[in-house]
C-alpha positions as CSV (number, residue, x, y, z in Angstrom):
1,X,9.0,25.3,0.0
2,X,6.7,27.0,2.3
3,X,6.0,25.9,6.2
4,X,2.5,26.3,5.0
5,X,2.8,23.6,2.5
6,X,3.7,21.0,4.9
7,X,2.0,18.8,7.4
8,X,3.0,16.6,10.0
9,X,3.4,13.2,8.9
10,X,4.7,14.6,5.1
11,X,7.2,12.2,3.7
12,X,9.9,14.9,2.0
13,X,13.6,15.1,1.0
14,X,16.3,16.6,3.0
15,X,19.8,16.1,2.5
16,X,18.7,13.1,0.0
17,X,17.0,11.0,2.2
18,X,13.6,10.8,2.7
19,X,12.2,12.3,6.2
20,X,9.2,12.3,7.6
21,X,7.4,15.4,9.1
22,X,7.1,15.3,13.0
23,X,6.3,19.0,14.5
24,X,6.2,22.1,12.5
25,X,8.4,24.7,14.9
26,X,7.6,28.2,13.7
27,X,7.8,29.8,10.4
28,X,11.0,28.4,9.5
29,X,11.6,24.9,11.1
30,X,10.7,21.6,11.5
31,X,11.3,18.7,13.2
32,X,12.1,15.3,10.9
33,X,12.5,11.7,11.4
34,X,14.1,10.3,9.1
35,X,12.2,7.2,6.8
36,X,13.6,3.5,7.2
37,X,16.8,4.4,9.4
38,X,16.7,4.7,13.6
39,X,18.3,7.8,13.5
40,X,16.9,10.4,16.3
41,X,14.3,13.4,15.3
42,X,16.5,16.4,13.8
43,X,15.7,19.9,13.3
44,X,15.9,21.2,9.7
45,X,15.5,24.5,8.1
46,X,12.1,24.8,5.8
47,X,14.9,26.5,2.5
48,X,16.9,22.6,3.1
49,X,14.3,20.6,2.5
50,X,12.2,20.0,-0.8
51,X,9.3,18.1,-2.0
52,X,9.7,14.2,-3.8
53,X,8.8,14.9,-7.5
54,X,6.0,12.7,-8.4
55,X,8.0,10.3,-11.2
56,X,6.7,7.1,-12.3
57,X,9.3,5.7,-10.2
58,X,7.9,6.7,-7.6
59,X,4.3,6.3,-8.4
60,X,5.3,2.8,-8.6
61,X,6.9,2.2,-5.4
62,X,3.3,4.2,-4.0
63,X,1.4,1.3,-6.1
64,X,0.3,2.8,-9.0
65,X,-0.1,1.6,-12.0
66,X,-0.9,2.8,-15.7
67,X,-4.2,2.8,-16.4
68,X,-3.3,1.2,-19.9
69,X,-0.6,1.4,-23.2
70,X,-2.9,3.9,-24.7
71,X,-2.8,6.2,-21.4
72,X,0.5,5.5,-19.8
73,X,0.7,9.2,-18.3
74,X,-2.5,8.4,-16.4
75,X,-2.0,6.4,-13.3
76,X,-4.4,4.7,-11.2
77,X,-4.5,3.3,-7.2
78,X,-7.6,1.5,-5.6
79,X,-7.7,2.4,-1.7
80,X,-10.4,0.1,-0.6
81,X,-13.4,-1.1,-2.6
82,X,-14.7,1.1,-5.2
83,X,-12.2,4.1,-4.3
84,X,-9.6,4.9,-6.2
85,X,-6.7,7.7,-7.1
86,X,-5.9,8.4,-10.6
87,X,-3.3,10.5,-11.2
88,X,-2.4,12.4,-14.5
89,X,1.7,12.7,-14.9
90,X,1.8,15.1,-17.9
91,X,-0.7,18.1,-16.6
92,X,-0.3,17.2,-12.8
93,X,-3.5,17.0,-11.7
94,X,-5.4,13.9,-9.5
95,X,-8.8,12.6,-9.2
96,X,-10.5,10.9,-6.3
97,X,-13.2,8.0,-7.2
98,X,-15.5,7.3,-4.7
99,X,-18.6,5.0,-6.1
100,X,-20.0,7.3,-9.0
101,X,-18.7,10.2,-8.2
102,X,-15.3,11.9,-9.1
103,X,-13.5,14.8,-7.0
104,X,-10.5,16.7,-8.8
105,X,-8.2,18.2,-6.7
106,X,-8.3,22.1,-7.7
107,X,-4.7,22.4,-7.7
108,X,-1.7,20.8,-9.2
109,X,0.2,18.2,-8.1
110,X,3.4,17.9,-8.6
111,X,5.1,16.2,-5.2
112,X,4.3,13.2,-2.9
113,X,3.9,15.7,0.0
114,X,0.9,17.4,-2.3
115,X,-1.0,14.2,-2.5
116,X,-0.6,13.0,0.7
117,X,-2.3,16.6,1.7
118,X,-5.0,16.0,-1.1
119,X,-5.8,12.8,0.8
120,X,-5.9,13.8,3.7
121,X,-8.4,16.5,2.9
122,X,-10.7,13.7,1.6
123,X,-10.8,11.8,4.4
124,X,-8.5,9.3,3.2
125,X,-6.6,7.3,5.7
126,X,-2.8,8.1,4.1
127,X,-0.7,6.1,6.2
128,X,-2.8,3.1,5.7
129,X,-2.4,3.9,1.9
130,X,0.6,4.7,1.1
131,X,3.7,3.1,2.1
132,X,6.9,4.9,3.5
133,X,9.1,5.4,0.7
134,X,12.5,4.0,1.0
């Protein structure tokens, strides 16, 4: 993982727990806190930590769902009236629905720190949106 891929506030894995991004501390470092535990901030080398693959586990537990039988790779997430995130598993990539319109993110997707990002970058509110995952 780069330091350029990260932003404060990503939710990523670091010694098999899940951290969350606090400060970004040059080139090679960053400052985590880690999810669900009171544990104090920590400094972390950017080569020890990696991104949360994007399973349908954890679509789940970021409350997903499969659009249907027939499409079961392509999952789908309402954030607030007629918004919503679908999400393609097999060819990584993720729409944004607002109204009639669609946005696809040009790039693919294939961690939870990726769409948080993708989110973010359309003015989505991501903490309200997605949970911490435990």
């Amino acid at each position: 993982m780069k330091i350029t891929d990260l932003r404060i506030g990503n939710i990523v894995d670091y010694e098999t727990i899940y951290y969350r991004v606090d400060s970004l501390v040059g080139e090679n470092k960053v400052i985590l806190t880690a999810v669900n535990h009171d544990w104090k901030p920590e400094p972390a080398g950017i080569a020890e930590i990696v991104g949360i693959p994007l399973t349908p586990e954890i679509l789940k537990t970021l409350g997903f769902e499969p659009l249907n039988k027939k499409t079961a790779h392509l999952w789908i997430k309402n954030v607030g009236g007629y918004r919503y995130i679908r999400y393609h598993d097999e060819v990584h990539y993720m729409e944004y629905e607002h109204l009639s319109s669609f946005a696809r993110v040009p790039w693919a997707i294939k961690e939870f720190h990726q769409m948080q990002n993708a989110c973010s970058d359309y003015g989505l509110d991501v903490k309200r949106i997605f949970p911490d995952l435990k």
